[in-house]
Structure formats: structure tokens, C-alpha cells
N, C-alpha and C positions, 0 to 999 in steps of 0.2 A: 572811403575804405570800409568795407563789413567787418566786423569784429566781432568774432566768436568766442566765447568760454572757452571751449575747446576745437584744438587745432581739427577740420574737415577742409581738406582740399579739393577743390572740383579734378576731375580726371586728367582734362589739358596742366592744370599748372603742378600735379603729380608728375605726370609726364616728362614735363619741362624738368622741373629736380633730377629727377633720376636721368636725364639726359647730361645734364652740368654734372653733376656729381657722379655718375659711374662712368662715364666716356673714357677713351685708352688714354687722351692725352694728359688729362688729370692723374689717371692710377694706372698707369700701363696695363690697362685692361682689368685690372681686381673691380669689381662689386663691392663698393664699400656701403655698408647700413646706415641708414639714419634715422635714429631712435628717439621717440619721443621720451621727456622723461617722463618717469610715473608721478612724480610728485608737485611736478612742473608743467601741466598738459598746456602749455601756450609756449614751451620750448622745444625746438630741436635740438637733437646733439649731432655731431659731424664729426668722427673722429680724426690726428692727426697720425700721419703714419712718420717715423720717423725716431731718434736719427739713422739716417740711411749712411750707412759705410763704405760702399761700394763706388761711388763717384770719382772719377779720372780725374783728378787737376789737372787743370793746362796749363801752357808755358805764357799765353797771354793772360794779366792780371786787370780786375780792377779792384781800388780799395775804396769802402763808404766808410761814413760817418757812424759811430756808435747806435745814434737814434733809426737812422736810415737800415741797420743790422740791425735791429730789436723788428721792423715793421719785415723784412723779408723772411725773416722766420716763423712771422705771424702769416705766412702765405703770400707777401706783396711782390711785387716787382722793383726793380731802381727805377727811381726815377731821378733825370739829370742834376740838381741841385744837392743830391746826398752823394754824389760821385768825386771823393777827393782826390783819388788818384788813379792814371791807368799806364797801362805798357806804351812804352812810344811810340811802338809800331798799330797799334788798336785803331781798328780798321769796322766801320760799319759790316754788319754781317759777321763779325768773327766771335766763335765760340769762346768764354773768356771766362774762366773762375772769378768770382765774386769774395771779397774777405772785408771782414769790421775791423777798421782798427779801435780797438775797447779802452787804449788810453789819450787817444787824440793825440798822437805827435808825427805824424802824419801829414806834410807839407802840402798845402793847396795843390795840386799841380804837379805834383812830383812824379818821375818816370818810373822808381822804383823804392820799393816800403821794404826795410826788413827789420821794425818793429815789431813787438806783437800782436799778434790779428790772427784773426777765427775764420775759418774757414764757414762760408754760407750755402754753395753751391755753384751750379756752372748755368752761365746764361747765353743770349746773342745778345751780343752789343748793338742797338739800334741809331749809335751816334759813331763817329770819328775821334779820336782821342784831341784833333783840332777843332774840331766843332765841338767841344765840351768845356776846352778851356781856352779857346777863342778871345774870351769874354763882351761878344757882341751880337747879343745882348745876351743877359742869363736868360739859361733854360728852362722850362716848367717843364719840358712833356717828358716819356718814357728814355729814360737812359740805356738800360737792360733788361732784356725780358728775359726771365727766371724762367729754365727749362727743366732742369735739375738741382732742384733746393734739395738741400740738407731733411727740412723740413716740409715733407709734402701736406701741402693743408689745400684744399680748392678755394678759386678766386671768388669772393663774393661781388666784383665789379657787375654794375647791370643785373641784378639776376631779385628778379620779382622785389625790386625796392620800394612800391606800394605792401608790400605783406612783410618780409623779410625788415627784421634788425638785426647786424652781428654785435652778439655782447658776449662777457665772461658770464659763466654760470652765477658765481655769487650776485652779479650786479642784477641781473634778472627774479632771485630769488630777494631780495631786499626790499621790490615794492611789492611783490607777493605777502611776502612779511607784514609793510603799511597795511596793506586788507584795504585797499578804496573802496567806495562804493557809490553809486550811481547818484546824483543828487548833493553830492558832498563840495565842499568848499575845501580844495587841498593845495599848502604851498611846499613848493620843493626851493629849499633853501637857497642852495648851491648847484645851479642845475643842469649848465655845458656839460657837456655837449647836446645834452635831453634825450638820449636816450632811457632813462628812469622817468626823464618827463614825459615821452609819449609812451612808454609803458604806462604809466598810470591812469592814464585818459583813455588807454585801449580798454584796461584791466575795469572801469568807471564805464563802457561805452558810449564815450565821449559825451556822459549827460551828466553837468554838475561843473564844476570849474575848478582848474587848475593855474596857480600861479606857479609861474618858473623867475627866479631871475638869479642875474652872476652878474659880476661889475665890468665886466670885460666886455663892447662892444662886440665884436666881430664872435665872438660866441655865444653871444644873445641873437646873432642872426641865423646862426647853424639851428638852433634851436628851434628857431620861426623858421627857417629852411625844412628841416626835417618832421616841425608840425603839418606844414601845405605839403609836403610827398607823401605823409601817411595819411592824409584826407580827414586829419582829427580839428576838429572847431570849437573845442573846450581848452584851449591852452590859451594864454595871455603870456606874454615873453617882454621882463621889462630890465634894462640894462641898469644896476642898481645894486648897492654894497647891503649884502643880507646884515652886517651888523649894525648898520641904522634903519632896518626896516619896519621898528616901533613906532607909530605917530605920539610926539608926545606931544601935541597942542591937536585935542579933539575938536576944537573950535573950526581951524582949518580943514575945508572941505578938497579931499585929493581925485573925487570920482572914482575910485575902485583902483589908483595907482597907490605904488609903493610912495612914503611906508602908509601901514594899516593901524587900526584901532586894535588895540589889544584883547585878546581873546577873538580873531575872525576866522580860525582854521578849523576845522573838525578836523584835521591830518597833517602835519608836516614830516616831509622828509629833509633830515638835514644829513645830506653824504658830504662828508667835510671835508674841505684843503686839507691836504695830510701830506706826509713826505713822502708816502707812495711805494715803499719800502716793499708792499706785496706783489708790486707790477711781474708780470711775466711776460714773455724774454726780458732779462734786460743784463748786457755785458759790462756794462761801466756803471759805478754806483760813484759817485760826484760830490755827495751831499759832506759840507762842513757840519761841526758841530751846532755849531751857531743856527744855521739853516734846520737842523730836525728839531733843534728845542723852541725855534720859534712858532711853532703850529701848536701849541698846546693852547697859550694868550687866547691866538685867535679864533681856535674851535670853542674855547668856553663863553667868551664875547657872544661868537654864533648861537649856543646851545642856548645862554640867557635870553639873547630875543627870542632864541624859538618859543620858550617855556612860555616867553610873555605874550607870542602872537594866538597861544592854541589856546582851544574852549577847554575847559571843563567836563571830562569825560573823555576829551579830545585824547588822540593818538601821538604819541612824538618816534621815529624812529634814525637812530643817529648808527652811522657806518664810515667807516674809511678803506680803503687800499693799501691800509700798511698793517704792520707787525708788532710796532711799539708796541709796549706795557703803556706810557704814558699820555699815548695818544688814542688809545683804545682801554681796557679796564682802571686804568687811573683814575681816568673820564667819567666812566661809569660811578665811582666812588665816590667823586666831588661834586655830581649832581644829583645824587641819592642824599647828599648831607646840604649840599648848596638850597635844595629846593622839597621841603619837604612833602611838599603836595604831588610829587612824584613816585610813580610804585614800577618796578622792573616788572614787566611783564614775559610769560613763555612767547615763544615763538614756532610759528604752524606755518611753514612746514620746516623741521629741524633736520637740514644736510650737512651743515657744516661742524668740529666740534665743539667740547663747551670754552667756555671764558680760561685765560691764563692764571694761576693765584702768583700771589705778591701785590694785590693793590689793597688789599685787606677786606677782600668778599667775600662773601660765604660759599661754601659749597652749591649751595640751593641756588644762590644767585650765579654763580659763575654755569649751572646749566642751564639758567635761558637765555645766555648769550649763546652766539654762534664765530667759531674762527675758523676761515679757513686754512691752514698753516700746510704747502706741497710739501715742507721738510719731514713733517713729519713719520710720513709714509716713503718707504723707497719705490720708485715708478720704473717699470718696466720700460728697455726700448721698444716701440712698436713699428715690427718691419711688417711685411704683407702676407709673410706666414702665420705669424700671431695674430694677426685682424682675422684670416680668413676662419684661423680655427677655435678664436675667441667666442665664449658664451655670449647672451647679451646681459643676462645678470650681470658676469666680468664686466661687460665693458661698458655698465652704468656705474659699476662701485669707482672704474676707475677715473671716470667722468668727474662724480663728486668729489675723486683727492687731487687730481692733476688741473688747478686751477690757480686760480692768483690767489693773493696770499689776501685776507679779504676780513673784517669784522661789522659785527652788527648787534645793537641793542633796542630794547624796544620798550617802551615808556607808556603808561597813563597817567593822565591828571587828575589827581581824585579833585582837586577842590579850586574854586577862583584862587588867584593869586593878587 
């Protein structure tokens, strides 16, 4: 993979873009722009048009799964195993309205749903309502193919997956924040799916080394999956709990695996299990009490190895997906007093707004955090008269507010620990 500072596309895979992305069948013919950002030259933006009002409901239904609703708003198709319900007549080929049911009571199998559920769009069914609940054997491939979504966004399936990663703006803008740099020794705590981790080795051009690891097998292999597509050969990907990843018998030689000798990072990023509370789409919020107050334990556990794995001078930058106070500036508070060899540092490039008060931080400190909060701005619908006759200044500002809900801080070491 070549990796560039700044995005230069040769002519063919220019071409190729603007063939996916402006073609009628995506945008009924509109020209939609894609902007690089100013402050982000290694992102594209792609805007999403949408909600569209105009869509016909049909008298054939199918209804998915809440998660399976959050992914086709995000641009997806159904595929068979998010299909809990359809009309009993549902017939391969048939044009058929798509709906989420957002509280799950929704029977396996049922002929007809008149719970509450959300309208997603109109698709073709590429199954039989028998061959979907058949049950032999379960299905993996396409259920529905999204014709008219709610939410027009284009498919990223196949489309330049050596160059191309789809991510949310803030989660792009967080290793920018880290600043790698070539030659560096950098670990990413928590690091499924790795996309932060091969940004970071693209952002390093792939000279210097990256540790990724997450305790979770099957997404230690995504990770090593998606290091070998982007042709990067500075990632090591080791299946492995970040909160034992201190060596604390130096004697023991590990060869370069987890855990490590304290102080070996010049960088970590630690983007931590959180409740997730900033995710965008999402219809159904699930979470017990119990479940949002147990991520605080475990993010400070995390934050402690990090402090103890980085050098001295070293970087540390800690981020989540949610909204909490207490899993986000609380945080920020208890390892300002937990560790005093730590100093809050600004951050380059500042999109997001500053820090929330209530955790008892100073003004000064609550502006070199960054949050991203959608509520706090009201967002315009975007149909395809506003895209056409939107500025592109507009439709960066709107870029930076219409995002997931997203925090970040950012740490030096002044002194061994």
C-alpha cells in the first residue's frame, strides 16, 4: 500500500470514485461532492442525504432486528440472519418495505408485527419468506437489497479496499490527535476492530511499530485481517487483556509479546470499552444501570497500565463513544490527581467542542478536551435540493456536528513513574 500525507489520487481510481458515488443508481442522478477535509487531509467526507419522505410503503413487510436497523441506515443491505419477521406471502423478487422493531418483541418468524417499529425503506427481497425461516440451515447471505432507504448513504462494499477505510469523523480525528511518528514504538490498547490501528501505521508510514491487542480472539483476527488488505507491516496483533499487559517479573523474557516492561511506548492510544452511549443510528438503548456503571473500574484499571507502559515524555491519548460525565471528564479528573506525572495537554487539530463541567476542571482544562455532542446543534434534513444548493463551507460545518457522540483527551508524562 503507498501511503501519502496527503490524499493524491491517480486519474483511474479518481475516476473509479466518482463513477460509485455519482452513478443514478446511488443518487437518482444528483452529483454528490466529496470533500476533503481541511483539517483532516487523509479524510474524505461523503455526505448522507436523507430522511427522504417520499417513499411508498408496501403492503409486503419485512421486519429486522434493532442492530440489523442501526446497520441499514448506516447505508447496508439485510442480510438473512437480521430478518425476524416477513409477510407470508413474501416471495423472492418482491418489492417489500423494511421496519426495526426497536423494542425486540417481535416473534422469530411471525407473519405479522403491529408492535412498534421504524420505518427503514423499500427493498427487493432476494429470499422467500420459506427459505428464510425454513431453518435449513441458517442463512449468511443477502436477505434484502436496499433500493430505497430512508437513508441514502452509498455502499462501501468492494470499492478501493486497499486505500479506502469507512470510519466516523471523530474516530479518524483521535489518532491524528496521537501525532505518530515514523520510527516510534506505539501501543493501541483496546484496538478491534483496528481501524485506529492501521490509521496509525499509515499516519507512521508503516516505519516504527505498532502494538494492537484486545482480549477477544476473533477480533484480533479482523485486525490482522485488515493489517494484510492495507499492505501495512508494522502492526503486531496479539489476543491479550490490556489490563495485565505490565510485565511485572522483568526476569521473564516474553520476545517482544504482551505484557511489556514498563515504560516501552513512546505512544499509546487507549480508546476504551465504554457504554457507547455516542453510537449513531441507534434505535434501542438496552443498557441497565449496572451495565453503564461498570466501565468506569475497568477503564481506570486500563488508563493505570497505560501510564505504567509509556516512556517519559511519552504520549498517552484516552477517548470513548459515549457521553457519560463519568466515563469521560470524571476520568480526566482522577488521573490528573491519580498520577501526578501527568499534564493535560491541547489538541491539534481542535473539531470537536471543549470538555463538559461538573467533574471539577478548570475552564482552561475543559478546552483541551474535545466532545463531540449531535444534540447539541439542531441538524438540518438533508434532501437533494439542499445538497445541490448547499455551500461546501456548509457542508464541512455540518460534517463536524453531525457525528457520533465521541470524547478525547490527551496526556504527557513529564517524569518516570
Amino acid at each position: 500500500m503507498s501511503i501519502f500525507p496527503k490524499i493524491s489520487l491517480r486519474p483511474e481510481v479518481e475516476n473509479y470514485l466518482k463513477e460509485g458515488f455519482m452513478n443514478k443508481e446511488q443518487f437518482n442522478g444528483l452529483s454528490v461532492p466529496i470533500l476533503q477535509h481541511p483539517d483532516l487531509q487523509d479524510v474524505l467526507l461523503i455526505p448522507v442525504i436523507g430522511p427522504r419522505k417520499n417513499i411508498k410503503k408496501q403492503q409486503c413487510e419485512a421486519i429486522v432486528g434493532a442492530q440489523c436497523g442501526n446497520a441499514v441506515l448506516r447505508g447496508a443491505h439485510v442480510y438473512a440472519p437480521g430478518i425476524v419477521s416477513a409477510s407470508k406471502f413474501m416471495k423472492a423478487g418482491d418489492v417489500i418495505s423494511v421496519y426495526s422493531d426497536i423494542k425486540g418483541k417481535c416473534k422469530k418468524g411471525a407473519k405479522e408485527f403491529d408492535g412498534t417499529k421504524v420505518f427503514l425503506g423499500n427493498g427487493i427481497s432476494e429470499l422467500s419468506r420459506k427459505e428464510i425461516f425454513s431453518g435449513l440451515p441458517e442463512l449468511k447471505g443477502m436477505g434484502i437489497r436496499m433500493t430505497e432507504p430512508v437513508y441514502l448513504s452509498p455502499s462501501f462494499d468492494n470499492v478501493l479496499p486497499r486505500y479506502l477505510f469507512l470510519q466516523n469523523l471523530p474516530s479518524a480525528l483521535v489518532t491524528h490527535v496521537l501525532n505518530p511518528q515514523p520510527g516510534e514504538k506505539i501501543l493501541d490498547l483496546c484496538a478491534a476492530p483496528g481501524g485506529k490501528t492501521t490509521h496509525i501505521a499509515a499516519l507512521m508510514h508503516d516505519q516504527g511499530e505498532v502494538i494492537a491487542l484486545d482480549k477477544i480472539f476473533n477480533k484480533v483476527e479482523k485486525i490482522k485481517q485488515n493489517a494484510l488488505l492495507l499492505g501495512l507491516n508494522s502492526i503486531r496483533a496479539f489476543c491479550f487483556d490490556g489490563t495485565k499487559a505490565v510485565k511485572l517479573d522483568i526476569v521473564e523474557d516474553t520476545e517482544g509479546e504482551p505484557p511489556f516492561l514498563p515504560e516501552s511506548f513512546d505512544r499509546i492510544l487507549l480508546d476504551a470499552p465504554c457504554s457507547g452511549m455516542g453510537q449513531r443510528p441507534n434505535m434501542a438503548c438496552t443498557w441497565s444501570l449496572k451495565e453503564v456503571a461498570s466501565y468506569q473500574p475497568l477503564q481506570r484499571k486500563l488508563f493505570t497500565a497505560a501510564v505504567q507502559l509509556l516512556k517519559p515524555e511519552g504520549v498517552l491519548v484516552y477517548s470513548t463513544c459515549t457521553i457519560t460525565l463519568a466515563e469521560n471528564e470524571e476520568q480526566v479528573a482522577w488521573a490528573l490527581t491519580k498520577f501526578p506525572c501527568l499534564r493535560l495537554q491541547p489538541q491539534e487539530p481542535q473539531i470537536g467542542g471543549e470538555g463538559m463541567r461538573g467533574a471539577g476542571l478548570s475552564c482552561e482544562q475543559l478546552k483541551q478536551l474535545q466532545r463531540f455532542d449531535p444534540s447539541a446543534v439542531p441538524l438540518p434534513d438533508t434532501d437533494v435540493d439542499s445538497l445541490r444548493e448547499a455551500r461546501r463551507e456548509d457542508m464541512l460545518r455540518l460534517a463536524n456536528k453531525d457525528s457520533i457522540g465521541f470524547f478525547i483527551a490527551k496526556f504527557v508524562k513529564c517524569k518516570s513513574t
